[in-house]
N, C-alpha and C positions, 0 to 999 in steps of 0.2 A: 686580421686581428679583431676592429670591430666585427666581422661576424661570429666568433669563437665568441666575444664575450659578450653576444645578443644571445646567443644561443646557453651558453652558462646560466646566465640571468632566466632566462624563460623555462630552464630544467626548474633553478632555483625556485625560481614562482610557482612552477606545477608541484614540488614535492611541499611547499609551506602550504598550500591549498590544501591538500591533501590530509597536514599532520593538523587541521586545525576539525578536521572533524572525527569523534571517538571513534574506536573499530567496530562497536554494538551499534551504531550509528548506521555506518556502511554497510554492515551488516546487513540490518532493517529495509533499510534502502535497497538491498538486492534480492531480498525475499520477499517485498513488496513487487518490484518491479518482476520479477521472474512469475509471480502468480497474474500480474493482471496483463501479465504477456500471453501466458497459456490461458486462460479464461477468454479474452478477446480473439487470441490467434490475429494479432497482428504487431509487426514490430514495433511503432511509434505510435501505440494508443493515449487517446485525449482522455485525461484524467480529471474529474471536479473535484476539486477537495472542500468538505462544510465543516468547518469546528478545527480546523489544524490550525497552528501558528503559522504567520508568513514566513517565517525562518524555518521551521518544518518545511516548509512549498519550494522555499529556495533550494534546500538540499537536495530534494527530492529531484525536484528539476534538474540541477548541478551534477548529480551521480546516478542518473539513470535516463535510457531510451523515453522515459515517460513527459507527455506534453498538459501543459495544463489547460485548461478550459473553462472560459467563468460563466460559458452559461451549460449549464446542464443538461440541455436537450442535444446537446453537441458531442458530451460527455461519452463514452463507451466506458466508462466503467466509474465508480464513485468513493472515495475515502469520506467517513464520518467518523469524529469525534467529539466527545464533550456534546452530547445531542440533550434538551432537555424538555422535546418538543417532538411529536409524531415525526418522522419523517417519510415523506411518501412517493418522493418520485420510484417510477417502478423502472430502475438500473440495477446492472449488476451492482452491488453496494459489499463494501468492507468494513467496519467498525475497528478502531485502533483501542477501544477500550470496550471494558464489560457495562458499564455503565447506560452504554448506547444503544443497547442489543434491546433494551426496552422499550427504544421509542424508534425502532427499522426494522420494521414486518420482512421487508425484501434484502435484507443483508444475507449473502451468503458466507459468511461466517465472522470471524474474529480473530485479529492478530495484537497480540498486548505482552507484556512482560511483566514473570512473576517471579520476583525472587531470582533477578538478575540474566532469566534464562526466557527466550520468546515461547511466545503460547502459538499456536494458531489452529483454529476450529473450523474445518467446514460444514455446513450443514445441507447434506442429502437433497430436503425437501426443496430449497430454495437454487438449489445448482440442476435441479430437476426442472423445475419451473421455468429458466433462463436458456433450457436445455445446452449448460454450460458440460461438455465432458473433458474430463481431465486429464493428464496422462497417468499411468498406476503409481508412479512416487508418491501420491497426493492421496491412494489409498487410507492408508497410517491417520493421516489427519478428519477424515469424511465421517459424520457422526449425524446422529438425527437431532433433531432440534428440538425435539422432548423430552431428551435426554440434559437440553441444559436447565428446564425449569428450573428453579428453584438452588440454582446454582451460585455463588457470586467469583 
């Protein structure tokens, strides 16, 4: 009997975990994790994250294969946001907002939400660079990055 109701309790606690984070949330969280899966081509890549909330980092962490990494050079792949300053390490780099794309030469693209629906950009020149290939689903999304000038 106590083990029926350890077992109860420990469903319980997996599904309140679960309902405490939104589905555009999870969401985010798996279409992050699924690009910087095929980008690095390894399962459990060390991620650095510059400009996220730590409650961002926890989730991230929490619902997905993805490991964090505080120092950079350790990193295989990089999330930036809220950047108000060059950013230079030369990693594969993500920007979570348009904002940032000003100040990360080597981001290969951009993933942000507009009008309740995810965006995400990759740019050619800098997936070239990293000699990052993709699988063809990711086609749809691969754009030049001259094509965002002047865009917001």
């Amino acid at each position: 009997m106590k083990k029926f109701i350890a077992v109860i309790l420990a469903l319980l606690y997996v599904s309140f975990s679960f309902a405490e984070v939104d589905r555009s949330t999870r969401y985010e969280i798996k279409i992050l994790e699924k690009l910087v899966v095929d980008v690095t081509k390894k399962r459990h890549p060390y991620v650095y994250f510059d400009g996220l909330s730590r409650k961002k980092v926890r989730l991230i962490k929490r619902f997905s294969t993805l490991r964090e990494t505080k120092n950079i050079k350790d990193a295989d792949f990089v999330f930036v946001k809220n950047k108000k300053k060059p950013f230079k390490a030369i990693k594969p780099t993500l920007a979570l907002d348009f904002a940032s794309l000003k100040y990360c030469r080597y981001c290969i693209g951009v993933f942000s939400w507009k009008n309740g629906r995810p965006i995400l950009i990759l740019f050619k020149e800098n997936l070239e660079r990293f000699h990052i290939v993709l699988p063809e689903e990711y086609k749809y999304f691969i754009e030049s990055k001259s094509l965002m000038i002047g865009k917001k």
